[in-house]
VOVEX-313962 format. One record per residue: x, y, z of N, C-alpha, C, CB in turn; residue number from 1. Coordinates in Angstrom, 2 decimals. Glycine has a CB too. Layout:
N
+---------+---------+---------+---------+---------+---------+---------+---------+---------+---------+---------+---------+-----+
|     nc1 |     nc2 |     nc3 |    cac1 |    cac2 |    cac3 |     cc1 |     cc2 |     cc3 |    cbc1 |    cbc2 |    cbc3 | seq |
+---------+---------+---------+---------+---------+---------+---------+---------+---------+---------+---------+---------+-----+
|       X |       Y |       Z |       X |       Y |       Z |       X |       Y |       Z |       X |       Y |       Z | NUM |
...
+---------+---------+---------+---------+---------+---------+---------+---------+---------+---------+---------+---------+-----+
END
This chain:
88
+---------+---------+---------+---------+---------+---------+---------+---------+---------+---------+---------+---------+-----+
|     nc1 |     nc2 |     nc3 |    cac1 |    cac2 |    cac3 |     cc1 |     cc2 |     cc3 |    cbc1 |    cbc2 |    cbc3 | seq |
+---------+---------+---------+---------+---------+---------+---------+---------+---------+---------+---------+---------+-----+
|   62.54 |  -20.58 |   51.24 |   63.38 |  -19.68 |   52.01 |   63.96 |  -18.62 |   51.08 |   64.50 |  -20.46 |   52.73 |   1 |
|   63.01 |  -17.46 |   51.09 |   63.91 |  -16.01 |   50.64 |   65.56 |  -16.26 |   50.66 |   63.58 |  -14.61 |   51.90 |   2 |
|   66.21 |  -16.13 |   49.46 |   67.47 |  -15.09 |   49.42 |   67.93 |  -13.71 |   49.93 |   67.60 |  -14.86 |   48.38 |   3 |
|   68.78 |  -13.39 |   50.82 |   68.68 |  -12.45 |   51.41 |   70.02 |  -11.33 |   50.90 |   68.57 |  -12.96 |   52.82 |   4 |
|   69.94 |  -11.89 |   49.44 |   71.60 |  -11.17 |   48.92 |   70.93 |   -9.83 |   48.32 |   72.76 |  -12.27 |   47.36 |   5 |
|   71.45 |   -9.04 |   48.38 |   71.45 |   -7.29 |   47.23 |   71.36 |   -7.73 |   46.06 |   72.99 |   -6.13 |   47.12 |   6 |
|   69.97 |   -7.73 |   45.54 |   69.91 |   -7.79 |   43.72 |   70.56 |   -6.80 |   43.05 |   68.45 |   -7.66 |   43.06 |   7 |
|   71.57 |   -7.50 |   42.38 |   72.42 |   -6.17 |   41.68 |   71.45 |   -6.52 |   39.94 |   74.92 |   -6.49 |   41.64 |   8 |
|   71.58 |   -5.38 |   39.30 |   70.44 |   -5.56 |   38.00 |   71.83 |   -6.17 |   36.87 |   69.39 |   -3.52 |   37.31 |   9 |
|   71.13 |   -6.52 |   36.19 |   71.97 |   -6.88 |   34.87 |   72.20 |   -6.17 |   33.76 |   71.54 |   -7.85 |   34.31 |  10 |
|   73.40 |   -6.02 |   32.92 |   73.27 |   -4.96 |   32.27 |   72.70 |   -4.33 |   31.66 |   73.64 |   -4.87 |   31.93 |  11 |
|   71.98 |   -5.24 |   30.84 |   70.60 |   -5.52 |   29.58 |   69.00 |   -4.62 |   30.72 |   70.20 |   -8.25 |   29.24 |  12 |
|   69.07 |   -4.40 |   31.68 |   68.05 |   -3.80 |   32.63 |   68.36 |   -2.44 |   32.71 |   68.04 |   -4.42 |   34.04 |  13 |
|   69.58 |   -1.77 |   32.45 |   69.97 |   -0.22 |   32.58 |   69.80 |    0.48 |   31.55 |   71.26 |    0.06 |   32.91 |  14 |
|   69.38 |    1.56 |   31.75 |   69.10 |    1.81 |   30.39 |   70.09 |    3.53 |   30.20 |   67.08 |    1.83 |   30.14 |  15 |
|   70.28 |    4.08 |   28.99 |   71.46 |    4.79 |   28.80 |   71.55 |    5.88 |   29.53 |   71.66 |    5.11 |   27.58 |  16 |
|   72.43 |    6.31 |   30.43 |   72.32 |    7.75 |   31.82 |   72.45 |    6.99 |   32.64 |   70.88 |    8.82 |   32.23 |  17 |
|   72.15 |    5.74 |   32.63 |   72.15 |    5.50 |   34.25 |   73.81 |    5.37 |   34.37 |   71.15 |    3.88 |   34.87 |  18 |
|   74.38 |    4.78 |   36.05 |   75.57 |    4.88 |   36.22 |   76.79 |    4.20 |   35.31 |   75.57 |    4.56 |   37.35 |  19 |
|   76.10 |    2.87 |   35.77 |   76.77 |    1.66 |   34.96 |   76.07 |    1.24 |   33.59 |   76.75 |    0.33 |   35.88 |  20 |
|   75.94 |    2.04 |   32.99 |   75.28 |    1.44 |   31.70 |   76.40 |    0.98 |   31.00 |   74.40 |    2.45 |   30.78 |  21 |
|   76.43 |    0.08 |   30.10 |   77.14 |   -0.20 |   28.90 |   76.67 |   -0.79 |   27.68 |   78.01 |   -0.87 |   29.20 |  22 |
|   76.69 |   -0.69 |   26.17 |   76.22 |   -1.08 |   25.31 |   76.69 |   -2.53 |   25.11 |   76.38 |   -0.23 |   24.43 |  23 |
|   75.63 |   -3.31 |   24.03 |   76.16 |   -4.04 |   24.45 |   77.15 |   -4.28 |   23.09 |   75.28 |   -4.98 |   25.08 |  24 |
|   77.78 |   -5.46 |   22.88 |   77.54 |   -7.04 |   23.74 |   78.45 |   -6.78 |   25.04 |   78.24 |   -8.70 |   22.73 |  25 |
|   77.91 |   -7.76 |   25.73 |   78.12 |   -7.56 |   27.18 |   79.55 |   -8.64 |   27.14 |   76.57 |   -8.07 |   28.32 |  26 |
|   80.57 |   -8.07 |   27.85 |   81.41 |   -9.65 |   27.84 |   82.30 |   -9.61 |   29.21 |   82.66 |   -9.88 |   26.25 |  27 |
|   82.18 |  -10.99 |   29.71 |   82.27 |  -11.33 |   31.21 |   83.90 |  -11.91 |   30.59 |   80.82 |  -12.67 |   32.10 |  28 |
|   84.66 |  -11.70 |   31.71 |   86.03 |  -12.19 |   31.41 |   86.56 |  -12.44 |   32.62 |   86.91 |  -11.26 |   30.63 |  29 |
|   86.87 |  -14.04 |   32.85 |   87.69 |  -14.29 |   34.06 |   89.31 |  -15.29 |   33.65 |   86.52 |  -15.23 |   35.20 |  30 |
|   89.88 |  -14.31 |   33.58 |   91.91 |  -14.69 |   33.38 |   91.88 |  -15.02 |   31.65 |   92.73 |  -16.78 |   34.59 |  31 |
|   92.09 |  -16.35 |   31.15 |   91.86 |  -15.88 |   29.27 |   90.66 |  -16.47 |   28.31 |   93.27 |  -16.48 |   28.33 |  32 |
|   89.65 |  -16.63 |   29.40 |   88.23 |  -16.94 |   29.30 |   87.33 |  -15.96 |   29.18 |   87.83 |  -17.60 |   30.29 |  33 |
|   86.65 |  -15.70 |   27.70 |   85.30 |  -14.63 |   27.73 |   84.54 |  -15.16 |   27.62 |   84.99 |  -13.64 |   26.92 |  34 |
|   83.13 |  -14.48 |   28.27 |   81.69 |  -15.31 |   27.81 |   81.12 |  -13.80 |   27.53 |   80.64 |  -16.51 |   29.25 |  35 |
|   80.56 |  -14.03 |   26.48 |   79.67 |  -12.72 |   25.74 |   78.25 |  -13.28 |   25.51 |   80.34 |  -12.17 |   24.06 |  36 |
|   77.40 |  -11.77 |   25.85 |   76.19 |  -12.36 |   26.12 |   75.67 |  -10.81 |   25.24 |   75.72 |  -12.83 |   28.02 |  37 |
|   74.70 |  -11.23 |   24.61 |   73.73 |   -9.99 |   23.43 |   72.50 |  -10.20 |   23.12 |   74.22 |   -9.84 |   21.91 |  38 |
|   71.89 |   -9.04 |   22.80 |   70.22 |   -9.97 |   22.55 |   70.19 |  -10.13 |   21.13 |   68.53 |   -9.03 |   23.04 |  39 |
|   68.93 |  -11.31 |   21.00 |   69.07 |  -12.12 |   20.01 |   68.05 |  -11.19 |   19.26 |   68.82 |  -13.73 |   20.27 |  40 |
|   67.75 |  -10.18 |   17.98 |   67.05 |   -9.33 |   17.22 |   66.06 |  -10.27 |   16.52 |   67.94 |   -8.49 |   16.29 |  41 |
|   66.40 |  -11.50 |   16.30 |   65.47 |  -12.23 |   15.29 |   64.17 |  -12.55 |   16.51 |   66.35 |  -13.89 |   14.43 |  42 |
|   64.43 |  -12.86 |   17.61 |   63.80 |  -13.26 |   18.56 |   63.74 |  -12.14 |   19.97 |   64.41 |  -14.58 |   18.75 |  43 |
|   63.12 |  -10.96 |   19.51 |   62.56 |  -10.04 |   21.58 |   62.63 |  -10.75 |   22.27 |   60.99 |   -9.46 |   22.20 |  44 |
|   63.32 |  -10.53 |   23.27 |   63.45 |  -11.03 |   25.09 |   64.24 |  -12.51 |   25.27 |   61.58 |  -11.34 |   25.90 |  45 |
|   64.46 |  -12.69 |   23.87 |   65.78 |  -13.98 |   24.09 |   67.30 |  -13.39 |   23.51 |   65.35 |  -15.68 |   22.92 |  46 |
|   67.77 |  -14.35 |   24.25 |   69.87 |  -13.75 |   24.46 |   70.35 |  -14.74 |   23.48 |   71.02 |  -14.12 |   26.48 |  47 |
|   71.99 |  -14.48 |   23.32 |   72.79 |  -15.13 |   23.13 |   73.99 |  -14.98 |   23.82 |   72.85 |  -15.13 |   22.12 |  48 |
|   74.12 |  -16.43 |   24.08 |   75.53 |  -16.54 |   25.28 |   76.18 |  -17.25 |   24.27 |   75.41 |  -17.51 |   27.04 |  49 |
|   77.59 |  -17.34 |   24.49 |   78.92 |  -17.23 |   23.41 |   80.02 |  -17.55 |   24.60 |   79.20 |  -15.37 |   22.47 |  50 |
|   80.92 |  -18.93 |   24.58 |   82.11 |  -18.74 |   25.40 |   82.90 |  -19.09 |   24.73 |   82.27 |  -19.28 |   26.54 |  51 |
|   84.44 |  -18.11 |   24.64 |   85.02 |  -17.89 |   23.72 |   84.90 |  -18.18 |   21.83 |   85.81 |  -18.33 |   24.31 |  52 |
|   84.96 |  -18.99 |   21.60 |   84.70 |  -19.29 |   19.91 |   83.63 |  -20.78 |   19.68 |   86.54 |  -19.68 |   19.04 |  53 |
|   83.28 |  -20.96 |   21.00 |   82.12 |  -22.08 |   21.06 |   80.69 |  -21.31 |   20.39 |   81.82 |  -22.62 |   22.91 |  54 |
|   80.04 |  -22.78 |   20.04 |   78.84 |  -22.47 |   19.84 |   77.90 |  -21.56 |   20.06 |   78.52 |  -23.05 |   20.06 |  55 |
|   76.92 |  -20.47 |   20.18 |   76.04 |  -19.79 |   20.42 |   75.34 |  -20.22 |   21.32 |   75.51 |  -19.54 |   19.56 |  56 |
|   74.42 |  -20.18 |   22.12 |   73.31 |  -20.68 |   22.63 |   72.81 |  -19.30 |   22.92 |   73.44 |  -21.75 |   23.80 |  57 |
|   71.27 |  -20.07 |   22.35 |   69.67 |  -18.98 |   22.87 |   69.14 |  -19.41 |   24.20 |   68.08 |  -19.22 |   21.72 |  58 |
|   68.90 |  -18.05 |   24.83 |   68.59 |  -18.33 |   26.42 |   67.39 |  -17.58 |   26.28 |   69.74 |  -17.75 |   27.73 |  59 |
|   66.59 |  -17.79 |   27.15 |   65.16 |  -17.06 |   27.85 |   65.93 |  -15.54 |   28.70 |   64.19 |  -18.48 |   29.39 |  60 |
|   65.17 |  -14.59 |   28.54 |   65.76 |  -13.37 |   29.21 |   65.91 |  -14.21 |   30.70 |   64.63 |  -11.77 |   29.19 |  61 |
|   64.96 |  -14.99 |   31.11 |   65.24 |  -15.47 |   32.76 |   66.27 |  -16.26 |   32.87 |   64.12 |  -16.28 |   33.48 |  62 |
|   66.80 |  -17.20 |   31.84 |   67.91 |  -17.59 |   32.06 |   68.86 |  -17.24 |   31.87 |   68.04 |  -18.24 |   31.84 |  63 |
|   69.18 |  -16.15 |   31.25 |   70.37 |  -15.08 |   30.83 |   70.64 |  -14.29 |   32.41 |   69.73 |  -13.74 |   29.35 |  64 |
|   69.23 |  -14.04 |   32.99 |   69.97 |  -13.55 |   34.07 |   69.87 |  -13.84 |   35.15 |   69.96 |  -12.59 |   34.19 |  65 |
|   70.03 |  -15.33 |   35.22 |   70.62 |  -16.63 |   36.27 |   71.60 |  -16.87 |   35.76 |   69.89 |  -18.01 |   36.48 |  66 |
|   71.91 |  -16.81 |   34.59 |   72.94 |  -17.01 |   34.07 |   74.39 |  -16.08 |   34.33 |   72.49 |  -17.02 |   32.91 |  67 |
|   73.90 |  -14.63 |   34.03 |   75.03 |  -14.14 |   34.48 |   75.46 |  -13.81 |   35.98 |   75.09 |  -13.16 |   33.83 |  68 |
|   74.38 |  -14.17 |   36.69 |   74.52 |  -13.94 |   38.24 |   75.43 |  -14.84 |   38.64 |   73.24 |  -14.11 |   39.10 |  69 |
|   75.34 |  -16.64 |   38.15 |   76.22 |  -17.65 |   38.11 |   77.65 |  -16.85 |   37.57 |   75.61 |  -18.91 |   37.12 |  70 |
|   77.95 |  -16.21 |   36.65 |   79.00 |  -16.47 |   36.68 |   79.48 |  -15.14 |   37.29 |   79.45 |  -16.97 |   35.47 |  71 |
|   79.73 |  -14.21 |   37.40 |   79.51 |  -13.47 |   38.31 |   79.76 |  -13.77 |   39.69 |   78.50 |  -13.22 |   38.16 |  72 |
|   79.08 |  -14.66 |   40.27 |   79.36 |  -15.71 |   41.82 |   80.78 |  -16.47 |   41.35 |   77.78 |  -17.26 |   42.21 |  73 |
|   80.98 |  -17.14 |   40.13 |   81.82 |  -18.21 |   39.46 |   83.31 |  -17.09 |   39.35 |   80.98 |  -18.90 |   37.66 |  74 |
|   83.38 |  -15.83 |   39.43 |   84.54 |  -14.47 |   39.49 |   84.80 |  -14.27 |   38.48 |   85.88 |  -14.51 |   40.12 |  75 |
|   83.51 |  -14.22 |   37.31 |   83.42 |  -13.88 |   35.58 |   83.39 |  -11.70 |   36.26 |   81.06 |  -14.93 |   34.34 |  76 |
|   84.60 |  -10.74 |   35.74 |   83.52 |   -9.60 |   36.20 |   83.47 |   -9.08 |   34.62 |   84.13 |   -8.23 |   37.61 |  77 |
|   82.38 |   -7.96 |   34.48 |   82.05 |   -7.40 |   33.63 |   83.26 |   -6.65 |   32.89 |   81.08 |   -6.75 |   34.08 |  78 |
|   83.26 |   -6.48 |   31.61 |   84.34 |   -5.44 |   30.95 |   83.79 |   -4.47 |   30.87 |   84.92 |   -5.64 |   29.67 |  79 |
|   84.27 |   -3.48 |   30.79 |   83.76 |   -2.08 |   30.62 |   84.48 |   -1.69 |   29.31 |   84.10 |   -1.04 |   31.93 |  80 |
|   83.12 |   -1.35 |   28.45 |   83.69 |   -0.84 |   27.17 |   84.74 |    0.49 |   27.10 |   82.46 |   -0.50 |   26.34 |  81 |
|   85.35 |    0.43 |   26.04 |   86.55 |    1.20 |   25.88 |   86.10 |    2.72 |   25.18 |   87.65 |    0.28 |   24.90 |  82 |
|   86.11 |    3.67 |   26.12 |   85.76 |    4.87 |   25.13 |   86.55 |    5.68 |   24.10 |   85.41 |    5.77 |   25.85 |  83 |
|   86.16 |    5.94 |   22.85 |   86.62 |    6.39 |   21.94 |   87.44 |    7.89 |   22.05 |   85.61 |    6.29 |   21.17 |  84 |
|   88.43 |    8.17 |   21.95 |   89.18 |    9.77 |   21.94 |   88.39 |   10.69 |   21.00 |   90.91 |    9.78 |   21.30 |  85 |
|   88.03 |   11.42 |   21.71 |   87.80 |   12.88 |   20.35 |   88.49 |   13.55 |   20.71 |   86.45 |   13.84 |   20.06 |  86 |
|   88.74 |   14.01 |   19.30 |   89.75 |   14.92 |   18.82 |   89.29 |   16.48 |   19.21 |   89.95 |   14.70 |   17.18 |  87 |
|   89.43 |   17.29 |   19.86 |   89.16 |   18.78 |   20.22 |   90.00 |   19.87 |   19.15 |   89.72 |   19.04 |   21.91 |  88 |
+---------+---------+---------+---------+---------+---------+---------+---------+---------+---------+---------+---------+-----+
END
């Protein structure tokens, strides 16, 4: 049985111009809980998920983004990076 929800893309899928882009690391924050999620350079197309000062874990790009859809559903929302002032 099809899912019939609006695939929203994940951040790691946008690429820079588009609306919502953001660099990463990506970090989900719900009240004084972060989970940060980045790709792993030693290893193409695998992540690292991070909740607060716990352990690392390596994910499959497919489970990174089941992963963040879970939390996301779970009321993790995205941070939006902080832009830098220039000076004029």
């Amino acid at each position: 049985m099809p899912l019939k929800k609006k695939s929203v893309p994940v951040p790691w899928d946008l690429k820079e111009g588009d609306d919502n882009y953001l660099k990463e690391p990506w970090i989900l924050k719900k009240g004084k809980e972060f989970i940060t999620i980045e790709t792993n350079n030693n290893n193409r197309g695998n992540f690292y998920l991070q909740k607060d000062d716990e352990k690392r874990l390596s994910l499959s790009a497919l489970q990174a983004k089941l992963t963040y859809h879970q939390l996301i559903e779970f009321g993790y929302k995205l941070q939006k990076t902080k832009r830098k002032k220039t000076k004029n």
